[in-house]
py3Dmol code that shows the C-alpha trace and the ligand (Angstrom):
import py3Dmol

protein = """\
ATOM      1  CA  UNK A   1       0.000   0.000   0.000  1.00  0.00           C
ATOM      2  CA  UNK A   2       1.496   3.595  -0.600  1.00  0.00           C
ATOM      3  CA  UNK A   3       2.272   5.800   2.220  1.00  0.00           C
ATOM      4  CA  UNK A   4       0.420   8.136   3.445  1.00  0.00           C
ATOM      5  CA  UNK A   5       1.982  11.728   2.304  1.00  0.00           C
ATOM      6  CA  UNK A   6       2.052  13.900   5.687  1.00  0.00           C
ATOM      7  CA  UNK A   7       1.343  17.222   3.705  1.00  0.00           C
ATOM      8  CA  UNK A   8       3.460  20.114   5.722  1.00  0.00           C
ATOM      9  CA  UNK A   9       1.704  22.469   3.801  1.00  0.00           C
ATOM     10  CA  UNK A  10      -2.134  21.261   4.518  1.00  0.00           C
ATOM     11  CA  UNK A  11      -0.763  20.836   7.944  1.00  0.00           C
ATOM     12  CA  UNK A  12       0.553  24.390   7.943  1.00  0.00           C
ATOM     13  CA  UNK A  13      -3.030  25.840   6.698  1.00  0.00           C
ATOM     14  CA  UNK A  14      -5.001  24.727   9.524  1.00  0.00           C
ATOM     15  CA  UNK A  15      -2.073  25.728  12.361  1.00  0.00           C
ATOM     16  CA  UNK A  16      -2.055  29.205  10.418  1.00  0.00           C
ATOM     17  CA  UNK A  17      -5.919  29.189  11.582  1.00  0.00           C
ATOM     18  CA  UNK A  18      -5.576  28.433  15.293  1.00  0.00           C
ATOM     19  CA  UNK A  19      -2.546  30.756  15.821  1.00  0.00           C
ATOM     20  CA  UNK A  20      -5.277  33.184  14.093  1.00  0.00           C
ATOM     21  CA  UNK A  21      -7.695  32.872  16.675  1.00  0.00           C
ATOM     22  CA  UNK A  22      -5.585  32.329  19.609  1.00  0.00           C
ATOM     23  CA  UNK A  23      -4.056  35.555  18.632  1.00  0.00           C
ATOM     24  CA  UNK A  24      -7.298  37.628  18.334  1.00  0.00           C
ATOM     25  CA  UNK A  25      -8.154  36.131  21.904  1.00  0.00           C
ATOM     26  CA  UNK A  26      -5.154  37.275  23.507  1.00  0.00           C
ATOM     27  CA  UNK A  27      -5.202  40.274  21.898  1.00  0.00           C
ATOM     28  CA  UNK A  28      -8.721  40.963  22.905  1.00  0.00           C
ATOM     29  CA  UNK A  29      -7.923  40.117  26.462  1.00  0.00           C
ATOM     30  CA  UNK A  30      -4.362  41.364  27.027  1.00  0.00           C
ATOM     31  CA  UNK A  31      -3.603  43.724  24.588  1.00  0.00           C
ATOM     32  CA  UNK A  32      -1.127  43.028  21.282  1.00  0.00           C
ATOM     33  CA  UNK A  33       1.446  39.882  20.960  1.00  0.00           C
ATOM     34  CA  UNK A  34       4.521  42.292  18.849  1.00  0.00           C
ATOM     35  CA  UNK A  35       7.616  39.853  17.511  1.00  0.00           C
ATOM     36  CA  UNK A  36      10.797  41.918  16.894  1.00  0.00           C
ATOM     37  CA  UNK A  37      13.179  40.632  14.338  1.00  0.00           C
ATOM     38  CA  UNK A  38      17.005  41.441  14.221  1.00  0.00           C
ATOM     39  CA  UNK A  39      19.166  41.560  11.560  1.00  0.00           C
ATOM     40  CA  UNK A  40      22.914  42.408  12.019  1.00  0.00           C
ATOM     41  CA  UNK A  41      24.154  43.120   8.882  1.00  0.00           C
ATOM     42  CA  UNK A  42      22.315  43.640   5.355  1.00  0.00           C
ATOM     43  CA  UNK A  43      22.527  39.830   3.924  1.00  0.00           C
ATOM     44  CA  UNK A  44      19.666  39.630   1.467  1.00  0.00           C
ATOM     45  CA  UNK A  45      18.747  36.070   2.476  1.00  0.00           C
ATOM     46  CA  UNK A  46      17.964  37.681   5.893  1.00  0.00           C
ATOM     47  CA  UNK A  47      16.202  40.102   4.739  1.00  0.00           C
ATOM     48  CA  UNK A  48      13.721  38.293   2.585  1.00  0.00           C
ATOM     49  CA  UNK A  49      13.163  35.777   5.412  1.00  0.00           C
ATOM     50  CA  UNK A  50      12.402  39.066   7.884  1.00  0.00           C
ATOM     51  CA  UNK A  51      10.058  40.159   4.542  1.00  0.00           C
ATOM     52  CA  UNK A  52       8.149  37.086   4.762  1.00  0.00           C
ATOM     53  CA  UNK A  53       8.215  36.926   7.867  1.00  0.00           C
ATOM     54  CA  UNK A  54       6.735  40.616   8.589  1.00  0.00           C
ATOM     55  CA  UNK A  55       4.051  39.253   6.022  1.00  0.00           C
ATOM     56  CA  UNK A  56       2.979  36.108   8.258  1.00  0.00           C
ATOM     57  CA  UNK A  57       2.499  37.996  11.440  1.00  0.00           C
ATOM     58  CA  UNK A  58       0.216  40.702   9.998  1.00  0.00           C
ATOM     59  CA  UNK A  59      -1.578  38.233   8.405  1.00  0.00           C
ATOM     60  CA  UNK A  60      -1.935  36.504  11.841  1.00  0.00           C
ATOM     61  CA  UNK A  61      -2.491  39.762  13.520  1.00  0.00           C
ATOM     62  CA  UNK A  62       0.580  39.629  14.895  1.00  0.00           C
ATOM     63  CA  UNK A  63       2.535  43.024  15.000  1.00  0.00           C
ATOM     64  CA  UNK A  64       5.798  42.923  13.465  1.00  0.00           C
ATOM     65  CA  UNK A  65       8.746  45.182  13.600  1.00  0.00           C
ATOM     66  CA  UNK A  66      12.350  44.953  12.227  1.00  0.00           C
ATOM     67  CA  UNK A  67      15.568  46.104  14.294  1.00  0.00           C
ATOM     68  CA  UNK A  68      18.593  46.357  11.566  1.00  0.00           C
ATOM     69  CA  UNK A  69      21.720  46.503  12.973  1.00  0.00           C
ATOM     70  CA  UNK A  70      24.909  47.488  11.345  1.00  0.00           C
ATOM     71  CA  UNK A  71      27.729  44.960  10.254  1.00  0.00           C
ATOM     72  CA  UNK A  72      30.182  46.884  12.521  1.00  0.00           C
ATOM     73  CA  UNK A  73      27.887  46.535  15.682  1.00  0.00           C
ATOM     74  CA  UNK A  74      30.668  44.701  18.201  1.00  0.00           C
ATOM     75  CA  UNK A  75      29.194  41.877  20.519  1.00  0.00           C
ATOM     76  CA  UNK A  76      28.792  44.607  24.232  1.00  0.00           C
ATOM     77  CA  UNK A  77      26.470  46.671  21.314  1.00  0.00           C
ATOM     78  CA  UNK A  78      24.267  43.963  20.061  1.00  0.00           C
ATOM     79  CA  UNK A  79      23.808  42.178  23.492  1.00  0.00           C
ATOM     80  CA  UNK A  80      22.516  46.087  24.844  1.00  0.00           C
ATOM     81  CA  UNK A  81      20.100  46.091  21.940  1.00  0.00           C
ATOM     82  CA  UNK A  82      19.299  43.043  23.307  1.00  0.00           C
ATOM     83  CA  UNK A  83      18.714  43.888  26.579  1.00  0.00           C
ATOM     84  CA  UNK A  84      16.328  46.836  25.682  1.00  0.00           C
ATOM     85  CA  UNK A  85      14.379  44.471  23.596  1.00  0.00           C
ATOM     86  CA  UNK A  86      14.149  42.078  26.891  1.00  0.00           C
ATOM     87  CA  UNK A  87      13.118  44.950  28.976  1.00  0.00           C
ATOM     88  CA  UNK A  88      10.758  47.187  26.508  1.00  0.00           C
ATOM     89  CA  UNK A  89       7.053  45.148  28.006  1.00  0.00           C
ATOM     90  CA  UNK A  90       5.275  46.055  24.750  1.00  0.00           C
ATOM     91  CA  UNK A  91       7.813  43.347  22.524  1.00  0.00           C
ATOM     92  CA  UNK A  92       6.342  39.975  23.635  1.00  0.00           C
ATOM     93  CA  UNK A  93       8.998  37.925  21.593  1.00  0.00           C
ATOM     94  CA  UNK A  94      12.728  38.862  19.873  1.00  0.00           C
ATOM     95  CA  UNK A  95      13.986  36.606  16.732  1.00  0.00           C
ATOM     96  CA  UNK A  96      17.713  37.075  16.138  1.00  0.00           C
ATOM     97  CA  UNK A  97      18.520  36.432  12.705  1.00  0.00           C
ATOM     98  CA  UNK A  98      21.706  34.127  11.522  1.00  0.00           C
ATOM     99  CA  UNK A  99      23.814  33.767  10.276  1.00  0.00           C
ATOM    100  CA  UNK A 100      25.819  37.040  12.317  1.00  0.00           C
ATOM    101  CA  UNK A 101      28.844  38.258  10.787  1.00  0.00           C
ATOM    102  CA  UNK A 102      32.070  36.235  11.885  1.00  0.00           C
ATOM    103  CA  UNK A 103      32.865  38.639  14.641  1.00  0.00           C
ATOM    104  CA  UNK A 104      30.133  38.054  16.878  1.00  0.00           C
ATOM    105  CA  UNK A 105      29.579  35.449  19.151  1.00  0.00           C
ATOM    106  CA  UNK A 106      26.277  33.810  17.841  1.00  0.00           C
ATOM    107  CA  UNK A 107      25.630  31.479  20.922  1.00  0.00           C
ATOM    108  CA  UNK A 108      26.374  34.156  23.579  1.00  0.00           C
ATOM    109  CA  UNK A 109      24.093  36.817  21.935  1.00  0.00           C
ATOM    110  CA  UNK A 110      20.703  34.070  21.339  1.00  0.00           C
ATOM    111  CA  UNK A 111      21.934  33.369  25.648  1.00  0.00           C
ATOM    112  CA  UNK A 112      21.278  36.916  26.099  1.00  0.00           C
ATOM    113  CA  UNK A 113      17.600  36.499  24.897  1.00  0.00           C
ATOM    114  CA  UNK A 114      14.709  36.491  28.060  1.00  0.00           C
ATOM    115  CA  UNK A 115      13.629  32.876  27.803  1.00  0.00           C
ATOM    116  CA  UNK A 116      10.075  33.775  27.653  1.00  0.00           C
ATOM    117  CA  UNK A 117      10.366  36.042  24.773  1.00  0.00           C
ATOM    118  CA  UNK A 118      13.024  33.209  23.050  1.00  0.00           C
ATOM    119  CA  UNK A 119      10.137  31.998  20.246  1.00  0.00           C
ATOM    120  CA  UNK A 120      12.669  30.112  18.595  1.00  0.00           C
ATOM    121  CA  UNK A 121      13.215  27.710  21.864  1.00  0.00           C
ATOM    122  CA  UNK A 122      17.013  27.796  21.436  1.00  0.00           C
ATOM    123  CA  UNK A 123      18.040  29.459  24.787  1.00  0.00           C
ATOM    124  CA  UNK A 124      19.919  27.226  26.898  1.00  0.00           C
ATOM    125  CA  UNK A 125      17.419  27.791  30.037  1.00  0.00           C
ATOM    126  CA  UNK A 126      14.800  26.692  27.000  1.00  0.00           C
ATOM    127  CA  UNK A 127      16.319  23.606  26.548  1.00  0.00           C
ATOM    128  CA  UNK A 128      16.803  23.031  30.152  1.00  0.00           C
ATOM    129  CA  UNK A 129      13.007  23.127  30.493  1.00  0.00           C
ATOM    130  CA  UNK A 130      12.395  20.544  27.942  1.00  0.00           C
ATOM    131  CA  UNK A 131      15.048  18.418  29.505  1.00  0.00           C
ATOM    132  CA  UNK A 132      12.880  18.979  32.914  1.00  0.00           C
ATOM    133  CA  UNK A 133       9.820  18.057  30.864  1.00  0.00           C
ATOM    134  CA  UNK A 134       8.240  21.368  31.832  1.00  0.00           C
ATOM    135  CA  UNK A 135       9.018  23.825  28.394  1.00  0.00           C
ATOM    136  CA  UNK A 136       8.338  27.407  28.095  1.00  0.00           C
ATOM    137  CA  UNK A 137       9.283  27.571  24.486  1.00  0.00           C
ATOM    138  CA  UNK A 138      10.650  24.596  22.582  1.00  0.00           C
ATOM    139  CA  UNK A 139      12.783  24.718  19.493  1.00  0.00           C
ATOM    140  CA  UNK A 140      10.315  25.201  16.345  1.00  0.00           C
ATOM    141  CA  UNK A 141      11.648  22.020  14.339  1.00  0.00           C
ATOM    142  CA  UNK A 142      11.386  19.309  17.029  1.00  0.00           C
ATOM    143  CA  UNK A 143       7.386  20.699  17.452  1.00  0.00           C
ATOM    144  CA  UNK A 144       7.277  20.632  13.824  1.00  0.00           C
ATOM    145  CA  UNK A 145       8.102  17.210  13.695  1.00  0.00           C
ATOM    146  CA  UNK A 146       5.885  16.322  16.554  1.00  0.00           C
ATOM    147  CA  UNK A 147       2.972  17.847  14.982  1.00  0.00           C
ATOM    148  CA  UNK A 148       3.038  15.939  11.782  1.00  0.00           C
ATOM    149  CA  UNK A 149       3.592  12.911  13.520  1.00  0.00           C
ATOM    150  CA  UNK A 150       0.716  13.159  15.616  1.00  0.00           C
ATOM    151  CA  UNK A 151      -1.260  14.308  12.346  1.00  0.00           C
ATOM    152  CA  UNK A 152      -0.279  10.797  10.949  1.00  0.00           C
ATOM    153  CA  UNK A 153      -2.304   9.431  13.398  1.00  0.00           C
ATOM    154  CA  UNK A 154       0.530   7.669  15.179  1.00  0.00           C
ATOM    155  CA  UNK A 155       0.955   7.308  18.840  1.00  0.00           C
ATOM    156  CA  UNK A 156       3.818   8.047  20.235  1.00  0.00           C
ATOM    157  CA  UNK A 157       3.734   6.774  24.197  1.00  0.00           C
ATOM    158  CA  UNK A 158       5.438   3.046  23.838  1.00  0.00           C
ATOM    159  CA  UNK A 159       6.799   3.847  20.363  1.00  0.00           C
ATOM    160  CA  UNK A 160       9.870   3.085  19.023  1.00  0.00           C
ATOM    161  CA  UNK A 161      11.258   6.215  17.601  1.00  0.00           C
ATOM    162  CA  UNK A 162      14.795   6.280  16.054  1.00  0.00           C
ATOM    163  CA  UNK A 163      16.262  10.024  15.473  1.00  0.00           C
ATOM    164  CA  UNK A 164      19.533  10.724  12.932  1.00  0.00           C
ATOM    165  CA  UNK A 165      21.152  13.312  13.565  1.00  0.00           C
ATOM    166  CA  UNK A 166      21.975  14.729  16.997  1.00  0.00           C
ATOM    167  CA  UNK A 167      22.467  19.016  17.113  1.00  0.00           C
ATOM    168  CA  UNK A 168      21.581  20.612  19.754  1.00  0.00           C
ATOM    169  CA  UNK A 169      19.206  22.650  18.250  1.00  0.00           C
ATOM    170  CA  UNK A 170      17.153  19.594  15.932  1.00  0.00           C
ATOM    171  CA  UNK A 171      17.963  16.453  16.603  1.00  0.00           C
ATOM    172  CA  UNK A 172      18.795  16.107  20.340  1.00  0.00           C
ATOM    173  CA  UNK A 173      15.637  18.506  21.128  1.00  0.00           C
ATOM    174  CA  UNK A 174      13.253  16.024  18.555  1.00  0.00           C
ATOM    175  CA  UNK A 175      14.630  12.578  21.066  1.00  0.00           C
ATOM    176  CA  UNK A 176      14.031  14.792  24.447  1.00  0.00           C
ATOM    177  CA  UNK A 177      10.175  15.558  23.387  1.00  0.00           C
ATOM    178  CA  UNK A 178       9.845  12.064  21.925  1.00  0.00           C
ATOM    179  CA  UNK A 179      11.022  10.781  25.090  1.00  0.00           C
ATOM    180  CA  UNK A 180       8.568  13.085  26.844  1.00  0.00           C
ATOM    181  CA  UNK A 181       6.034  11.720  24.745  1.00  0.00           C
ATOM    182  CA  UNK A 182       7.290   8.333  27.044  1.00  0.00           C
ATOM    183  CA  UNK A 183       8.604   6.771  22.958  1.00  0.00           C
ATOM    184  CA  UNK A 184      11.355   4.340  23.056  1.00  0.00           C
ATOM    185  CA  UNK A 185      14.110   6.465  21.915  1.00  0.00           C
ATOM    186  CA  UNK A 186      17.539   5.843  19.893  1.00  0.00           C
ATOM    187  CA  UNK A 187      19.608   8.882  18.982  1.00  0.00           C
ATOM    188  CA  UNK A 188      21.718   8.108  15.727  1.00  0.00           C
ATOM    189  CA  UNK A 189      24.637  10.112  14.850  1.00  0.00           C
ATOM    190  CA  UNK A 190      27.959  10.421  12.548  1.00  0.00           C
ATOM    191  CA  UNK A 191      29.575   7.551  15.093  1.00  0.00           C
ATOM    192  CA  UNK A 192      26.620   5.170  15.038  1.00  0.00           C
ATOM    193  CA  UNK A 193      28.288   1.763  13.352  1.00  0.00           C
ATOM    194  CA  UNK A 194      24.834   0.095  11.625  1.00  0.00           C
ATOM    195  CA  UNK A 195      22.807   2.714  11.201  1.00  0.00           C
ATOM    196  CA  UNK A 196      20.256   0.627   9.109  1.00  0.00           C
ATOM    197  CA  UNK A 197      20.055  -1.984  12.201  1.00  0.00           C
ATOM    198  CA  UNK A 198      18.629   1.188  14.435  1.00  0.00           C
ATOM    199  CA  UNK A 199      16.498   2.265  11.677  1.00  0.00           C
ATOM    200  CA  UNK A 200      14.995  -0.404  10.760  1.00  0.00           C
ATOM    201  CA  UNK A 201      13.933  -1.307  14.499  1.00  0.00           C
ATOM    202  CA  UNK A 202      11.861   2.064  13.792  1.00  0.00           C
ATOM    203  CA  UNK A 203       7.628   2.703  14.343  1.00  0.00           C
ATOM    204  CA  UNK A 204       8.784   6.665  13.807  1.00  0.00           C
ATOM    205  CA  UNK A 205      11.819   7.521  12.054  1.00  0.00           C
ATOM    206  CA  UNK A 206      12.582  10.767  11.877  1.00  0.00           C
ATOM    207  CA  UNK A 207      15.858  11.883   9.801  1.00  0.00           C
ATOM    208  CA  UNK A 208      17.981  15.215  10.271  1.00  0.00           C
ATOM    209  CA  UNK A 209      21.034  15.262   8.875  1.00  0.00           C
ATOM    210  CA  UNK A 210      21.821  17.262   5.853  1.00  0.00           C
ATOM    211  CA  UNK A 211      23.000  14.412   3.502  1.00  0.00           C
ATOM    212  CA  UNK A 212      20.700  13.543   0.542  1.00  0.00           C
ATOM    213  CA  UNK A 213      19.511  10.826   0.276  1.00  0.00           C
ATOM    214  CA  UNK A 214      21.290   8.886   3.488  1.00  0.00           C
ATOM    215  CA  UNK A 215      18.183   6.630   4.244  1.00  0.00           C
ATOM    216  CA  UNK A 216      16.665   4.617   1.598  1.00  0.00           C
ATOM    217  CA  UNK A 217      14.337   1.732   1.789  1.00  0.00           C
ATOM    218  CA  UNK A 218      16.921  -0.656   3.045  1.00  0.00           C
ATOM    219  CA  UNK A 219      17.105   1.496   6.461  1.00  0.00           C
ATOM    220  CA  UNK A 220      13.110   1.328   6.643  1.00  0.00           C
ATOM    221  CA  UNK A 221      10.619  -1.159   8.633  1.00  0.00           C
ATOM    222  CA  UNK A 222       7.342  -1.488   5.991  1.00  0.00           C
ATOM    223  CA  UNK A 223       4.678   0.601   7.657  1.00  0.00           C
ATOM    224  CA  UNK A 224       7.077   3.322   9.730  1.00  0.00           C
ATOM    225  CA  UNK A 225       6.480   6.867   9.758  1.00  0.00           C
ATOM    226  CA  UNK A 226       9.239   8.299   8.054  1.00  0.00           C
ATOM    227  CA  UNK A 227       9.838  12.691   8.971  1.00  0.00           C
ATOM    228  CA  UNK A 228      12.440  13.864   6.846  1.00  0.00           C
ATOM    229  CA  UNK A 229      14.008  17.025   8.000  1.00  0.00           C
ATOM    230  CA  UNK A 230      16.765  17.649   5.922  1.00  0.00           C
ATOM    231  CA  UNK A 231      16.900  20.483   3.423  1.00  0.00           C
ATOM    232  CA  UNK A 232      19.732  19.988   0.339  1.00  0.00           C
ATOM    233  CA  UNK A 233      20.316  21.581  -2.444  1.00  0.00           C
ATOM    234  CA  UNK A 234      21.495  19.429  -5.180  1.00  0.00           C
ATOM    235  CA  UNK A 235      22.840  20.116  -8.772  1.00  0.00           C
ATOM    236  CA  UNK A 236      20.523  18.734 -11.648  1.00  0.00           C
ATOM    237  CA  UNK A 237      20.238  19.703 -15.077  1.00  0.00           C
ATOM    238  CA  UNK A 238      17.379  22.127 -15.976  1.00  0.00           C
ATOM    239  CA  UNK A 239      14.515  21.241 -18.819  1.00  0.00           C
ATOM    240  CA  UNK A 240      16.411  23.329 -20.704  1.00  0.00           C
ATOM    241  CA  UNK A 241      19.773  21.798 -20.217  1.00  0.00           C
ATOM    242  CA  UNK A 242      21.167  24.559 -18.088  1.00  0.00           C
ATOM    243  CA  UNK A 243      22.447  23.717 -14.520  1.00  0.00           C
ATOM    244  CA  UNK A 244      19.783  24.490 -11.617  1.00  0.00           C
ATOM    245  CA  UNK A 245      19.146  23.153  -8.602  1.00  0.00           C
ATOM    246  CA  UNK A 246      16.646  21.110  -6.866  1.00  0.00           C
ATOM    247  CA  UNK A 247      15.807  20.818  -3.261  1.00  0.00           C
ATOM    248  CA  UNK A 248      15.829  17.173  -1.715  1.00  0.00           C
ATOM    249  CA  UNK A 249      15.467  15.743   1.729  1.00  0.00           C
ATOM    250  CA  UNK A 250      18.113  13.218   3.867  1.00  0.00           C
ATOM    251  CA  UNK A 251      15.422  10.187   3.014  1.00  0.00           C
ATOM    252  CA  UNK A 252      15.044   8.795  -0.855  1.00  0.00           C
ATOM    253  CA  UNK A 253      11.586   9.823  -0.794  1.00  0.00           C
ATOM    254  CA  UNK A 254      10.890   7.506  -4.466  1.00  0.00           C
ATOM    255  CA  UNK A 255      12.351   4.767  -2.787  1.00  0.00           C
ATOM    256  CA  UNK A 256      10.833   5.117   1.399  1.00  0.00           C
ATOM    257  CA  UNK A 257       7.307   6.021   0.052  1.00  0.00           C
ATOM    258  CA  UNK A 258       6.253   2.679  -1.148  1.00  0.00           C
ATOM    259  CA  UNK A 259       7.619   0.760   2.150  1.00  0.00           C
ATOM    260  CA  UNK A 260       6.679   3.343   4.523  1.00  0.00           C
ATOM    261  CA  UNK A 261       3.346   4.154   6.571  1.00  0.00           C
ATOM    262  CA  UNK A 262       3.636   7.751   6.515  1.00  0.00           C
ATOM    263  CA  UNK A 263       5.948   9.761   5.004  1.00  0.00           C
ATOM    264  CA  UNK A 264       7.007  13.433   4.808  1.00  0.00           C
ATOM    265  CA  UNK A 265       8.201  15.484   1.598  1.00  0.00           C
ATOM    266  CA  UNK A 266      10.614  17.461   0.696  1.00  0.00           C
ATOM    267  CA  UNK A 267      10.224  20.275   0.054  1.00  0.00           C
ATOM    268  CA  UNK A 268       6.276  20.708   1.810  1.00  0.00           C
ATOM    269  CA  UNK A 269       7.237  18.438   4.692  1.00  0.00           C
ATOM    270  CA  UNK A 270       8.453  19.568   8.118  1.00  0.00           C
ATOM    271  CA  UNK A 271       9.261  23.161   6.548  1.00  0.00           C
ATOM    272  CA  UNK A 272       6.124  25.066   6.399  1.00  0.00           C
ATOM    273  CA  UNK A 273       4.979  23.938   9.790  1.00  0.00           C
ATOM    274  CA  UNK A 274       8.471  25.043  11.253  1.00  0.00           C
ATOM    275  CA  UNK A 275       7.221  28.705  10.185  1.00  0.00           C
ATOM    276  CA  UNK A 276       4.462  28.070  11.804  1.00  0.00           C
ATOM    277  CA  UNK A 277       5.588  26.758  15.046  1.00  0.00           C
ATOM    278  CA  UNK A 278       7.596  30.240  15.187  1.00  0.00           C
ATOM    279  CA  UNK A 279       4.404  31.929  15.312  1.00  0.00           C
ATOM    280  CA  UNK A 280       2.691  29.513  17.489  1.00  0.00           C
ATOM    281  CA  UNK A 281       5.349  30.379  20.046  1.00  0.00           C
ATOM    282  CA  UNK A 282       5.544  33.674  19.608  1.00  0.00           C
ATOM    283  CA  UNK A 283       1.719  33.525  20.786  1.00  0.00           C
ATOM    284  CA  UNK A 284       2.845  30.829  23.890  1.00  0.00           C
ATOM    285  CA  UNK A 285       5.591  33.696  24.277  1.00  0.00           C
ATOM    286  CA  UNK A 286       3.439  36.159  24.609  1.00  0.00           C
ATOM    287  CA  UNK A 287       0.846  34.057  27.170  1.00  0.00           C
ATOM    288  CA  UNK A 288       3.975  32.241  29.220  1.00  0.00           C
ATOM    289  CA  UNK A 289       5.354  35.729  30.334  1.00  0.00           C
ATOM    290  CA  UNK A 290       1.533  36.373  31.923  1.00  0.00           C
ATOM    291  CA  UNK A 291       2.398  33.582  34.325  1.00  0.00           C
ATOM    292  CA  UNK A 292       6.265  33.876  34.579  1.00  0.00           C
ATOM    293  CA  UNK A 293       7.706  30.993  36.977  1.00  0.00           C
ATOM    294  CA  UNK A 294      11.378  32.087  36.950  1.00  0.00           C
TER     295      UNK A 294
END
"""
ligand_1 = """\
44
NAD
P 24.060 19.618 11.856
O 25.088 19.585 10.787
O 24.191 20.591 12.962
O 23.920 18.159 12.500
C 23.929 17.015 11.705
C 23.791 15.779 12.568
O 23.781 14.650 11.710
C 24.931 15.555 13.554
O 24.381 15.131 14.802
C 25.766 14.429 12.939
O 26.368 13.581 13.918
C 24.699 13.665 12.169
N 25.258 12.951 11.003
C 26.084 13.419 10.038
N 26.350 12.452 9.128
C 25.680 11.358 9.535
C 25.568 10.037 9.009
N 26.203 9.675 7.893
N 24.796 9.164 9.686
C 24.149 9.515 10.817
N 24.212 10.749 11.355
C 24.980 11.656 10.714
O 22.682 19.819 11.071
P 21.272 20.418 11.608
O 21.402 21.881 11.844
O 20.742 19.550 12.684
O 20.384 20.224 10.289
C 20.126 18.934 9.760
C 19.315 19.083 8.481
O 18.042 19.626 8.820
C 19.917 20.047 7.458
O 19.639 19.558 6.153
C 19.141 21.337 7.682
O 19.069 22.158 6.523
C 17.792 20.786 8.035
N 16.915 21.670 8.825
C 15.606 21.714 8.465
C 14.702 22.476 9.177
C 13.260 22.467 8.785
O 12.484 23.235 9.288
N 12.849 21.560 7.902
C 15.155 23.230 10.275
C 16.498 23.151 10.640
C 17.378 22.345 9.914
"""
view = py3Dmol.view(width=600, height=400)
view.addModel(protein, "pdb")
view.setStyle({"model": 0}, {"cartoon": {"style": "trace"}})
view.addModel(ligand_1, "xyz")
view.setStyle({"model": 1}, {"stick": {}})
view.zoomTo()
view.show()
């Protein structure tokens, strides 16, 4: 039987309408949820991301504003903007945009952002909470991931889940809310010897790596739900014989789909509902720092 496709796009639709509503209650009730985005430096990737992104909240009725930052800024400058945005009680969450230029200290300057206005989950007193089992805001991928699995219809308590790929900011945070979830979990990495004897032992299989193509159906138990996170670009030929490029996941989606349960694409997989999960915490953001604990 073919797999089901878990359609990140579909998926991101309906999300798009809760955060919609949640954020028109809140508002009503507490006044407006604003985001603040910062950009150090004028790198154009950056700056169509913050485009889009300014186009999501307002269309969320979130309010949206951009702090740009010049390349020169040294690391006491930036971490002082940083600390006004922390302290100024009408921004309800910051986003600090990467990459920063080479002389800044990336990890010390997303440390520097108040936990409860962190919507991308990555501060280290973020993770700490997930590690607790008690999060404020998790990283936007892992609840990505969790989302579509749970949209596959899956259950993840007594699961067993195999993640590849262990950063800190995808992999490792995906096994800590499986685990939460009470799954079985096995973390793959580089260093694991049979990866395809781990992955095969897999009910959810969920692959973040950055290599196309690593897992194919060899590594895949018939009837597993298979979330592919990676995003590559790889070099094909255009139709009209020119070079281009084509975005691909880390799973051999041709090959997985026909032995897999469920399966994710690539692209229109786990990336649209990471977007959304940004503004589904920036909402959680905005309501966690009602009730602060810490
Ligand atoms: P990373 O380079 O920080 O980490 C890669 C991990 O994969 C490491 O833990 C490494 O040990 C492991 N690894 C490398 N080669 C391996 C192999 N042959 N077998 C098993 N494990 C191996 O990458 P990252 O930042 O975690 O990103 C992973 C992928 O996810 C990238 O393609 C990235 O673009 C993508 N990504 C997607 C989203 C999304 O929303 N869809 C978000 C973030 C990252």
């Amino acid at each position: 039987m073919a797999a089901m496709i878990l359609d990140g796009r579909a998926a991101a639709a309906e999300v798009r309408n809760e955060i919609s509503r949640s954020v028109a209650q809140f508002t009503t009730a507490h006044g407006p949820i604003r985001l603040c985005s910062v950009l150090v430096g004028t790198d154009a990737a950056g700056l169509l991301y913050a485009d889009s992104q300014h186009q999501r909240c307002l269309q969320a009725g979130i309010q949206h504003e951009r702090v740009q930052l010049p390349e020169s800024i040294d690391q006491a400058g930036l971490l002082a903007e940083i600390d006004r945005l922390n302290d100024d009680p009408g921004i309800t969450g910051i986003m600090l945009h990467m990459p920063l230029p080479s002389h800044l200290d990336e990890a010390v300057a997303q440390y520097r952002i108040d936990p409860y206005k962190d919507v991308e989950g990555v501060n280290p007193a973020n993770i700490g909470w997930l590690f607790y089992g008690e999060p404020i805001i998790a990283p936007c991928t892992a609840l990505a991931v969790i989302e579509l699995v749970r949209r596959s219809g899956h259950t993840l308590r007594g699961a067993e889940a195999v993640v590849v790929g262990q950063s800190r900011i995808v992999g490792r945070p995906i096994s800590m809310i499986l685990s939460m979830e009470m799954a079985t979990v096995t973390a793959c990495h580089i260093a694991t010897r049979d990866l395809a004897a781990h992955t095969r032992q897999a009910d959810i299989l969920v692959v973040a790596v950055g290599k196309p193509h690593l897992v194919g159906a060899e590594h895949v138990k018939p009837g597993a739900v298979v979330v592919d996170v990676g995003i590559n670009k790889v070099a094909v030929t255009g139709t009209d014989g020119r070079p281009a490029h084509r975005t691909v996941g880390d799973v051999d989606f041709d090959a997985v789909a026909p032995v897999a349960g469920a399966i994710t694409p690539v692209p229109g997989g786990v990336g649209p509902l990471t977007v959304m999960m940004l503004l589904r915490n920036t909402v959680e953001a905005a309501r966690k720092q009602l009730e602060r604990r810490v």
